[in-house]
Every structure is written in C-alpha cells, then in structure tokens.
C-alpha positions in Angstrom: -24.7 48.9 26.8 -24.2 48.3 30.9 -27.0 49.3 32.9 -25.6 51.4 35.5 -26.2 53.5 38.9 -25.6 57.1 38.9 -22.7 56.6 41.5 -21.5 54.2 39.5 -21.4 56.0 36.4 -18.9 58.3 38.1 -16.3 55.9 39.5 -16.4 54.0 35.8 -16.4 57.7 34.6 -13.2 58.8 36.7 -11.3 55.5 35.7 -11.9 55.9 32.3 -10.4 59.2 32.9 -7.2 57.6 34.7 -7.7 59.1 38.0 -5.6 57.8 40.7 -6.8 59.4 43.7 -9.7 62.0 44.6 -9.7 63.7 48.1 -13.1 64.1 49.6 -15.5 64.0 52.9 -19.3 62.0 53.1 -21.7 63.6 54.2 -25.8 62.9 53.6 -26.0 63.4 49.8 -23.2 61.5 48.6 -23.9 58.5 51.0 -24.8 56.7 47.6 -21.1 57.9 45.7 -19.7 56.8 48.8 -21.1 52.9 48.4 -19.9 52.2 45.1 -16.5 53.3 46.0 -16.7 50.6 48.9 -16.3 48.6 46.3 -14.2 50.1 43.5 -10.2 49.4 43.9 -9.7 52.8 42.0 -9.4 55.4 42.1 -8.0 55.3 45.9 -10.1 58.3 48.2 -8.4 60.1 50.7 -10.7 60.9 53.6 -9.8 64.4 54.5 -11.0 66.4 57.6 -12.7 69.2 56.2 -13.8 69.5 52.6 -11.9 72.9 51.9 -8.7 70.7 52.8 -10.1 68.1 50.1 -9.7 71.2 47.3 -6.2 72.0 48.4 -5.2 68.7 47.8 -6.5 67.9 44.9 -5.2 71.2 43.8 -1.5 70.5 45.2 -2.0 66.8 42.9 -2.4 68.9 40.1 0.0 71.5 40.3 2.9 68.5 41.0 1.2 66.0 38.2 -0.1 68.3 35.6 -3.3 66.8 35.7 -6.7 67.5 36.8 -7.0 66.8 40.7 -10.5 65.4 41.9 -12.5 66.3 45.3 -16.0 65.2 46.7 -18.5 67.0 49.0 -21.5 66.4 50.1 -24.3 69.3 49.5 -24.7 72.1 51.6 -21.7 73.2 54.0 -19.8 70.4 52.6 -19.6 71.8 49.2 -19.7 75.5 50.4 -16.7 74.4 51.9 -15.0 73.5 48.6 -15.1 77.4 47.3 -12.3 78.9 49.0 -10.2 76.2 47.8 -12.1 76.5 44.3 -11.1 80.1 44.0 -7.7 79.7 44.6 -8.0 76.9 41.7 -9.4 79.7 39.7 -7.1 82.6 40.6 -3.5 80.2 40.1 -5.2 78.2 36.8 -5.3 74.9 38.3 -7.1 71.9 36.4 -9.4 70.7 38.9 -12.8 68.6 39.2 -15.4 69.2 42.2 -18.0 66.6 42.3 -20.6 67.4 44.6 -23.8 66.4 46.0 -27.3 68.2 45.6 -30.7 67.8 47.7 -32.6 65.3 45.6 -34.0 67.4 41.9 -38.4 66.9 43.5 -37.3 69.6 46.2 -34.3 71.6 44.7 -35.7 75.5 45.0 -37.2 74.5 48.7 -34.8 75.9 51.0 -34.3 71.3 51.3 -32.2 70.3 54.1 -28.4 71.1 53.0 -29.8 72.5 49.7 -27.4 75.7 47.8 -27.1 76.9 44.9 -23.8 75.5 44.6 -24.0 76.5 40.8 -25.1 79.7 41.0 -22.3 80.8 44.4 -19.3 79.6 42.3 -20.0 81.4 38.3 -17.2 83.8 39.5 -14.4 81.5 40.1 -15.2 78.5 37.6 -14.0 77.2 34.0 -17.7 75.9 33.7 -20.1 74.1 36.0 -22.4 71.2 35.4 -25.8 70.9 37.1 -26.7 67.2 36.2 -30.2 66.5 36.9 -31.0 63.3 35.0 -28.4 60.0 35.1 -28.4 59.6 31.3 -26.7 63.1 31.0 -23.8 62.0 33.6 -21.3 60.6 31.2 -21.5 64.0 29.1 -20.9 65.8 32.5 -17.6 64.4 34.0 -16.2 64.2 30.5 -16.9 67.7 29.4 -15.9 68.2 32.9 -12.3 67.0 32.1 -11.9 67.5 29.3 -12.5 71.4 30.1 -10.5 71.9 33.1 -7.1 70.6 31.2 -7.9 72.0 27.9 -6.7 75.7 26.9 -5.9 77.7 29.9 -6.7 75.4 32.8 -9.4 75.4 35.7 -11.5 74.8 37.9 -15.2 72.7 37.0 -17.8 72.0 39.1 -20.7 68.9 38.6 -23.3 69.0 40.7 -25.0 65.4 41.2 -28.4 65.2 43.0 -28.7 62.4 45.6 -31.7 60.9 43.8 -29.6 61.2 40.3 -27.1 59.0 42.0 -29.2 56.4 42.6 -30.8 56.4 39.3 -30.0 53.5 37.0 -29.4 54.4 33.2 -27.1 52.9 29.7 -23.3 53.8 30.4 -21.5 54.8 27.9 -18.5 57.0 28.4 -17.6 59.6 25.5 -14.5 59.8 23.9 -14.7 63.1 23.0 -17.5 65.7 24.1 -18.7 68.9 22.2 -19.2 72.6 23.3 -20.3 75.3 21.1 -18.1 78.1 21.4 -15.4 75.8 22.6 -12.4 74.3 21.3 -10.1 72.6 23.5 -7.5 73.1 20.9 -5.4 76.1 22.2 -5.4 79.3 20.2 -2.5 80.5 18.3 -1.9 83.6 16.6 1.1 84.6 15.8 0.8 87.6 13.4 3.0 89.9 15.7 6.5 87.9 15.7 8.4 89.3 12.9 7.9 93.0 14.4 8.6 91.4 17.8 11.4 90.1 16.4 13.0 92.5 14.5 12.5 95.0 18.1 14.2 92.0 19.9 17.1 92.3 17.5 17.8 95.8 17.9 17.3 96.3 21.9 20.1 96.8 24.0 18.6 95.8 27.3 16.2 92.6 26.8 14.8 90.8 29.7 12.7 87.7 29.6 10.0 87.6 32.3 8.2 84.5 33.0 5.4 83.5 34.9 2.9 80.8 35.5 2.4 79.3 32.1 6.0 78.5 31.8 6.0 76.2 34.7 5.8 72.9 33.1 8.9 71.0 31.5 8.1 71.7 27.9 7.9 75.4 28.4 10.7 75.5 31.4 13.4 73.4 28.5 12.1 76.1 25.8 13.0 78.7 28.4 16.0 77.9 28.7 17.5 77.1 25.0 15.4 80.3 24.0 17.7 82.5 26.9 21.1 80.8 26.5 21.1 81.1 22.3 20.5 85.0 22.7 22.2 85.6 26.5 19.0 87.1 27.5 18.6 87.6 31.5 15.1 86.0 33.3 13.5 87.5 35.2 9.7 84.9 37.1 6.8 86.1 38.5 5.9 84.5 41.8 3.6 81.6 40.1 7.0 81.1 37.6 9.2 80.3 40.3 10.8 77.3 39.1 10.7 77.7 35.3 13.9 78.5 35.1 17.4 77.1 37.1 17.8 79.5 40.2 21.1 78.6 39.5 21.6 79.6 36.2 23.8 82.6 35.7 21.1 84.6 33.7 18.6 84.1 36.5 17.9 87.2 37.9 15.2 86.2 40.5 11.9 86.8 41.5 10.3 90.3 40.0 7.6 92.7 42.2 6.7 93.2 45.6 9.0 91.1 47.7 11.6 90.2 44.2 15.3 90.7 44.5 16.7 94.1 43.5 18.3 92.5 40.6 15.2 91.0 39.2 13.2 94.4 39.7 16.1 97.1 38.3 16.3 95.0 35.6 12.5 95.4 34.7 12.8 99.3 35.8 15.6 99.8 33.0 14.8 97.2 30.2 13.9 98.7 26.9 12.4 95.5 25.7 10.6 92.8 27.6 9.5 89.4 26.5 6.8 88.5 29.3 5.6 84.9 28.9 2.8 83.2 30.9 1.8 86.1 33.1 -0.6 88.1 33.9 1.0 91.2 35.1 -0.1 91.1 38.1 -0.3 94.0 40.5 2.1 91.5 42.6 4.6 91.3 39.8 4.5 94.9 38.7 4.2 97.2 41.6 1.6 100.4 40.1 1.3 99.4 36.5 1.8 102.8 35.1 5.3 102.8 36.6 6.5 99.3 35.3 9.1 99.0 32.9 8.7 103.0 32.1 10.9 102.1 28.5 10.5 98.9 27.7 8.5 97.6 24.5 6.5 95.0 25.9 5.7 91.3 24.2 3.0 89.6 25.5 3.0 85.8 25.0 -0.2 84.1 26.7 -2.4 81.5 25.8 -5.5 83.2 27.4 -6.1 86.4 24.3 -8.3 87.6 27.4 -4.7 88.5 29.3 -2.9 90.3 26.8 -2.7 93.9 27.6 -5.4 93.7 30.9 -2.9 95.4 32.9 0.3 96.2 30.9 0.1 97.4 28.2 1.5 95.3 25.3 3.4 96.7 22.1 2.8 93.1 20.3 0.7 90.2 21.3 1.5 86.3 20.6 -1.4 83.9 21.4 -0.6 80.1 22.2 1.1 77.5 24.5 4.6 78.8 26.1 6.2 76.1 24.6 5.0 76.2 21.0 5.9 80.2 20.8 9.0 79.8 22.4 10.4 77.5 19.6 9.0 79.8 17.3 11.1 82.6 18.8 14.0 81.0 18.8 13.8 79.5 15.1 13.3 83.4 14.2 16.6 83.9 15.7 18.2 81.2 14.5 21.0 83.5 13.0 21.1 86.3 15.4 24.5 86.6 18.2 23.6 87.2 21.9 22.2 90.2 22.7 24.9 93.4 24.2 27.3 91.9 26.7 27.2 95.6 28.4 23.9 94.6 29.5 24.5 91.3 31.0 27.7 92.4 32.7 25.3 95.4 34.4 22.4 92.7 35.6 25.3 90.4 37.1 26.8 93.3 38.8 23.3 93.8 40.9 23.0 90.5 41.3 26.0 90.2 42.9 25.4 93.0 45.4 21.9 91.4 45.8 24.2 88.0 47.2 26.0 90.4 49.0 23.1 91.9 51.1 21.8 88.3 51.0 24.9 86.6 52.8 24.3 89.2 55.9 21.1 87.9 56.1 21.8 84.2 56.5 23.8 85.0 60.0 22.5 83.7 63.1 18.9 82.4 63.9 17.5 83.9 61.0 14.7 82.9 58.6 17.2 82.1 55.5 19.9 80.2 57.2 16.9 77.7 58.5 15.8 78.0 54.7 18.9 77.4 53.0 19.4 74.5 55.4 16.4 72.3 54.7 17.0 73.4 51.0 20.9 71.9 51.4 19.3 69.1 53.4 16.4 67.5 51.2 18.7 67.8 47.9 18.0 68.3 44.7 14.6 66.9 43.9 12.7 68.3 46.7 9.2 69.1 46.4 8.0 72.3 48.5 4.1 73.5 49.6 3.7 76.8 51.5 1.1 78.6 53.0 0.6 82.1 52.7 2.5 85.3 54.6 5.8 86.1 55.5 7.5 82.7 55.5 5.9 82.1 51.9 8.1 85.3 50.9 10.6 83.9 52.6 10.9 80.4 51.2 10.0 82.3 47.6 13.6 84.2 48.2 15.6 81.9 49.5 14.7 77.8 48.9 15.9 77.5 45.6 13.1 75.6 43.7 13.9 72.3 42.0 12.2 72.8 38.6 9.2 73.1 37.2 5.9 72.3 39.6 7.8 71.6 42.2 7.2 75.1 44.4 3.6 74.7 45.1 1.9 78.2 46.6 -1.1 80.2 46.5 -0.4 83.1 44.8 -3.4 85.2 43.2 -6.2 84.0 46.0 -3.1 84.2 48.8 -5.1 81.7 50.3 -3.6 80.9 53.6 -4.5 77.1 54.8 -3.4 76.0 51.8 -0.1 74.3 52.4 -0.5 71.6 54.3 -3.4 70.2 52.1 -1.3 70.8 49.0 1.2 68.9 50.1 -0.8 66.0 50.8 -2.0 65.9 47.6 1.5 66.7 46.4 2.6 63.6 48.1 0.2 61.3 45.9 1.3 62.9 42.8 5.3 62.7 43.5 5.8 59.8 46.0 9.3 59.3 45.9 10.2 63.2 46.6 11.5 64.4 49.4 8.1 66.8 50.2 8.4 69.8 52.8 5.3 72.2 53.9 6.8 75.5 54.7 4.2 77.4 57.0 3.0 79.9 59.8 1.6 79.9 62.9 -1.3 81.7 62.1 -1.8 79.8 58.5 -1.2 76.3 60.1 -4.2 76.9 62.8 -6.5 77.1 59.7 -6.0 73.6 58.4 -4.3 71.9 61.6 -6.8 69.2 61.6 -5.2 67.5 58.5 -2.6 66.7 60.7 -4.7 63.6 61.1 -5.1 62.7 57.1 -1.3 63.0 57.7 -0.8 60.8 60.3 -3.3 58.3 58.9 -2.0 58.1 55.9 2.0 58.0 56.8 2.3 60.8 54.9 6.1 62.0 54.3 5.3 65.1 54.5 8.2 67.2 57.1 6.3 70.4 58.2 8.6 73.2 59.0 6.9 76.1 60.8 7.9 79.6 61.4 6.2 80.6 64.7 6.9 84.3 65.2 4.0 84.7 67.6 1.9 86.8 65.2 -0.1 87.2 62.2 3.1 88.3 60.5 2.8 89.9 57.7 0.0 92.0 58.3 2.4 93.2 61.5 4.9 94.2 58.8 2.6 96.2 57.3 1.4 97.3 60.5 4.5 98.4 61.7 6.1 99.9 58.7 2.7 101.8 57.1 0.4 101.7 60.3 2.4 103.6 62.9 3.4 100.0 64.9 -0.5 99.9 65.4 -1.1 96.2 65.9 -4.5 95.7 65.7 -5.0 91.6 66.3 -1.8 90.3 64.8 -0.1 90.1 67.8 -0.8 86.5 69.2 2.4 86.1 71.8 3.1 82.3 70.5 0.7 80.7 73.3 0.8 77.8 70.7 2.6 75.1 71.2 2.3 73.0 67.8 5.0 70.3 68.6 2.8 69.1 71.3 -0.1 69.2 69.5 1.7 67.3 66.4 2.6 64.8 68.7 -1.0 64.5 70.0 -1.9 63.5 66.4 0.5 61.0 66.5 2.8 63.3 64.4 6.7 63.7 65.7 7.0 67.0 66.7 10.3 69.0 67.5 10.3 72.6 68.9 13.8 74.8 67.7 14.6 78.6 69.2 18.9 79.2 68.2 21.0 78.7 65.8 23.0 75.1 66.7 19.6 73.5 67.3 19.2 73.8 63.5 21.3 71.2 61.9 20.0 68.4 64.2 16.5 68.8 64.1 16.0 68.8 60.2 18.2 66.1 60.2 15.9 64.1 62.8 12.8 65.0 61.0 13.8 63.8 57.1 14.9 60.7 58.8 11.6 60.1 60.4 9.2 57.8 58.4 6.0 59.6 58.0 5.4 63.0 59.0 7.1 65.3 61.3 7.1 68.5 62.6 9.2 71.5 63.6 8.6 74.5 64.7 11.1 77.0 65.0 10.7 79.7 67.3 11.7 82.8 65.6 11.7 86.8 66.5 8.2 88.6 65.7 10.6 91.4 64.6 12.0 89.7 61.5 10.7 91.1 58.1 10.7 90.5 54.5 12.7 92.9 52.5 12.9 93.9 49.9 9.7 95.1 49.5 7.3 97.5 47.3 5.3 99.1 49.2 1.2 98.5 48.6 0.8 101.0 46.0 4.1 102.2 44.8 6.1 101.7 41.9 9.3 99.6 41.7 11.0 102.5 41.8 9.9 102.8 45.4 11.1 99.4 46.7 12.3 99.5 50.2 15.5 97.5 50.5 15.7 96.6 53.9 
C-alpha cells in the first residue's frame, strides 16, 4: 500500500473519481493541496477570483455534465465564501464537492487564525459534510463525498481538511464503494399508486403533464416525450424544467407560475388531472398553493418521498427516478388512444393568442427581439447561463432552450452573481457549444471580477447584458405594488461595462437601437474568446405576465 501525503491523497482521490477540472482559490490552509497539484497533470484547477465564483462554477460544470463539480477554499473567509454558492447547490439539487481547509486540529475551538465552523454554518444547505481530522480517514471522506452528492436526489457535500491533516503521511487506498447507515445510494422506488393513477389518467378529460427539475436530463427528457406524444397529453415545465421538453413541440405549453405564459398557467387553472414530475411545487411554480389547479387530481412523481405532498397536495404518490416511472406509465398505457382532442384543440387555441401577444412584443428595441436574435444566431446547440432578475425572466420566455441541461439558472436560491461563473464552468463541461451568459447590470457587478478567469482562460464565453440602469426587478415590483416608490433600485446606468470589459482584456461592444442589433452579436460570436455586449435598454420595460407575490394564478397580470 503507497505511503501518501494528505494533499496527495486528495488529488489521487479526485482522479480516481475522474474529475477533469476543480475551480478553486489558495489561501494559507490549503498552501499544502496547492503543492501537490503543482505537480499533478489532472485534474486541471481553474484559479478563480473569489471563492464564491469557484462554487458557481463548479455548479454550472455540473448542471451541463451531470456530474459532481469540485471547488477548493482555503479556511476562514475563503470557505465562508463558498456558502452562497453552496446554497444555491442545495436549493437547485446540484451534485457538488467543497473541499476546504481548516486551522490545523491542536487549535481548532481557539478562535485560530481563519478558524470557522465551516461544518457547523453549512448543516442547513448540505447533502452531508465531512470533518476529516486524521489522514487515514481521507480516502473514506472524498469517496463518501461522491459518491453522496450524485447518488439519490443530488447535492451539495462538504470535507473539511485541516492544514496539519494535509501534511500528514498515511497508506492510500481508495474505496470502491463506501458505507452509510441509513443510506442507500440506490434510488427509492415505490410504485404502489400507478394503477389508481392510471385508471384516473384514463378517464380525465383535461390532462396536463407538468415537469420540473428532475426531468432535465436526456433519459427523463426522451421518456417525456414518448410518454406525451403516445397519449397527446400537453406539457406544461417549471422554471428548473425548462428544457425537458422541445419548446418547439406542438404540445409544449411553456413555462407554468409567476412569470409562465398564459397558456401554460390556464392550462394548470382548468386541468382535472395533473401528472407533475420532478418538482417541487414551488411557490414559484404554483402561485398561493391553495388556489393551484382548484380541480385537478394531482400525481406526484419524485424521487425525494420528502417532496411528495410538502406543498400540493397529492391524490397519488410515485417514488423513483423520472425516467424509470415514466416508462412505467407509458407501458400501463400501452393500449390506451390519446387523451380528448377537445382538450388539446382548447390549450393550442391559448397558445396561439399567447404568440399573438408575443409577436407585439418582439417590435422595436425590446428585450425579446435582442433574445430571439442571439437565440437565431448561436443555433441550435447553444448553451445558456443567466443571472438572476428581470432579464433571467426574460431569456426564460423567450430563448428557446436547446435540450436538457443546457439552460443553466438559479432558480430556488435566485442567487444573483451566479451566471457568469456558471458559465465558466459550463464552458469546461461543454467545450464545443456555442455558450452565452445572459445578465444584468446590477447581477454582473457582483461577480465582474471573473471577467479576468475569462480573459485568462480564453474562455468563449459571449456575455450579453441588459443594462436598464436599475435593480430591475425589484423596480417592477416597486412600481407596480409599491406606489413607483424606488427605494435604491434606481442606479441611472453610470456603468459603463464595455469599457471595463475591454480593461480586462475582454472585447466589449455597447448597443442602444434596434439596427445596431444584428451586427453586434454577429461581431461578438465571431470573436475568439470572450466578448461582451451591453445593450442599453429602457428602465421602463417589464416582465409580464406576471402573478403577483401572493396571489393565485387566477390573478396573473397579463401585461
């Protein structure tokens, strides 16, 4: 058996595991971590410029791969700095691995120089943390690690490696498999519910399908789809299941809840059955959860039992992967014709009027004709991050996503700073995309710095950036449920981010009308590398439709 250093231990342990690429920062306590990758040709570390950028990415590698993303911190602000992007890991499901560095074990509990309780500040928004305090137990750590953040319902997991462990010498030997009591990594499935389910399906006259998160990966998106062109049953996503299912398809209705298309969100008001998959009901998704689908029967298919009738109430309950139940779905309805044509003719009819409204929208120097022409520009396989606020709504509406994992966005946390990170990790996982970062002003001041990762890196990331001037949709709110009170949203665009991309060494183009368009996303996806541009838009525009905070769908507001 090798005789190994406690840094060492974890690159051997993070090969073993086929890890490509971890984002992280040094700092004091992982100076030792640090020195054995000087040496180690994998995996390749991205230096990032503040460790809450190093979660982000890792979490956008994971969101685009499907497997666990990997970021270092040292101890003390520099893995405090991790927990923002850690909970918004937790909130979306995210497999991801924090390694970070302690104050050496003789003075852990002495207030040490950059000493916290790193273990203790993140219970709330972990899968399961590691404090590893002596080398031999290392091995156990980053495998139980892994093998519990990609296991079951994905997350976040924490090891927390003091500086003296690290230095430690010890036998390596890396587990094949690791042991929990109380934990099986094999997904639960129960099933008991589906011939009732069934039989309700058979005999409703307006089915919907909605889908969330837990659909978003191939497997579940392709049983998605056979499952709702056998029986003609419309779709309906939740904001985390954009992409599941071709925007393009003609049972798509589009997204459901607070900012969802009227299509999408009638549909859910007049269903008398729903098949929700892979979500969690969401206040987001539902509007007020007693006024959500007031007479539909509900089937809940999750593979978390914890989710199943936490906020919506659920007739009948399927545990297990999307993709396993779907198949089991549709074998039970092997025999059975579509569902009422009555019904699909009446959801086409509003989604028609909803492209109706739509196509007055796209006029002039608005936010969806600049959507709808990067989305025409970058083609059909384009990968898209966003950050958080109106312009996420916006490209959520109107850029038609290009499958599964490939619209990457904050949705439980709303975490805003998250999408330019994201897409840098995004753009290790999928190099050959075409990779956009759809942002804000005020979100894009909050991780600007990584403009430089960008720049070092020739990352091909384009960054296209709504600049309205204000914290925007707070302003909405603001304006439409505040009395026009804006209380510190109102920045006046002072900002002008094309210079400052170009002072990064970062191309940077500024846009304010319409004919200016074309030309400047054509300049930046021709650019090798990054590029910027910011367009210029009114602080007046809105995203509609909208529930208001509170109300039922019933009370959407349609613009």
């Amino acid at each position: 058996m090798e005789t190994l250093s406690g840094s060492e231990m974890v690159i051997r342990s993070l090969q073993a595991e086929g890890v490509e690429v971890v984002f992280g920062l040094p700092g004091g306590t992982v100076i030792p971590l640090y020195d054995a990758f000087h040496d180690a040709k994998k995996p390749f570390h991205v230096l990032v410029r503040h460790e809450q950028a190093a979660a982000h990415a890792a979490d956008g590698y994971a969101r685009v791969s499907g497997r666990p993303g990997v970021c270092l911190a040292t101890s003390g602000p520099g893995a405090t700095n991790l927990i923002t992007g850690l909970a918004t890991a937790w909130a979306d499901s995210v497999p991801l691995v924090a390694v970070t560095g302690q104050a050496a074990t003789a003075v852990i509990g002495t207030d040490a120089f950059q000493e916290a309780d790193m273990i203790g500040m993140t219970l709330p928004i972990l899968k399961h943390s590691f404090p590893v305090r002596e080398v031999a137990r290392l091995p156990f750590a980053l495998k139980g690690a892994f093998t519990i953040a990609s296991t079951r319902r994905p997350g976040p997991v924490l090891v927390d490696i003091p500086v003296d462990v690290q230095k430690a010498r010890g036998p390596f030997a890396y587990p094949e498999r690791v042991f929990f009591p109380g934990y099986r990594p094999e997904a639960p499935e129960r099933l008991d519910d589906l011939p009732e389910a069934i039989d309700a399906l058979r005999e409703a006259e307006r089915p919907l399908i909605l889908a969330g998160g837990g659909v978003n990966d191939a497997e579940s998106s392709r049983s998605l789809v056979e499952l709702a062109e056998a029986c003609g049953l419309p779709v309906a996503v939740s904001f985390r299941g954009k992409g599941a299912f071709p925007e393009d398809h003609p049972l798509f209705l589009g997204l459901c809840g607070m900012h969802g298309t009227v299509a999408a969100n009638r549909a859910a008001r007049e269903a008398d059955f729903i098949l929700a998959v892979g979500t969690r009901f969401s206040e987001r998704t539902t509007g007020r959860a007693d006024r959500f689908a007031p007479s539909a029967k509900v089937v809940h298919v999750d593979i978390d039992p914890a989710e199943i009738g936490k906020n919506v109430p659920s007739r009948w309950s399927l545990v297990g992967p999307a993709s396993r139940v779907l198949k089991k779905i549709q074998e039970a309805l092997e025999d059975w014709k579509q569902g009422p044509a009555s019904w699909r003719e009446a959801v086409s009819s509003w989604k028609e009027e909803d492209q109706a409204r739509l196509e007055m929208e796209a006029l002039g120097f608005s936010p969806r004709r600049i959507l709808k022409a990067i989305r025409a520009a970058m083609g059909d396989r384009a990968l898209v991050t966003t950050d958080v606020g109106q312009h996420q709504m916006w490209a959520a509406q109107h850029f038609d996503s290009c499958g599964p994992r490939s619209f990457i966005s904050s949705g439980g946390l709303g975490t805003m700073g998250f999408g330019l990170p994201a897409a840098i990790g995004a753009a290790f996982a999928a190099p050959d995309r075409p990779l956009a970062c759809i942002t804000g002003d005020g979100s894009f001041l909050m991780n600007i710095q990584e403009l430089d990762t960008c720049a070092r890196y020739g990352i091909p990331v384009k960054i296209f950036l709504f600049n309205n001037g204000s914290l925007g949709m707070v302003r909405q709110w603001q304006e439409l449920f505040y009395r026009e009170r804006y209380a510190h949203t109102v920045t006046d665009g002072l900002v002008d981010f094309a210079r400052i991309a170009e002072a990064f060494g970062v191309p940077g183009i500024q846009v304010s009308t319409e004919k200016e368009i074309a030309a400047a996303i054509e300049k930046a996806l021709e650019t090798d590398g990054p590029a910027l541009v910011e367009f210029r838009i009114a602080m007046e525009e809105k995203v509609f439709p909208m529930i208001p905070p509170g109300a039922g769908m019933d009370e959407m507001i349609e613009g």
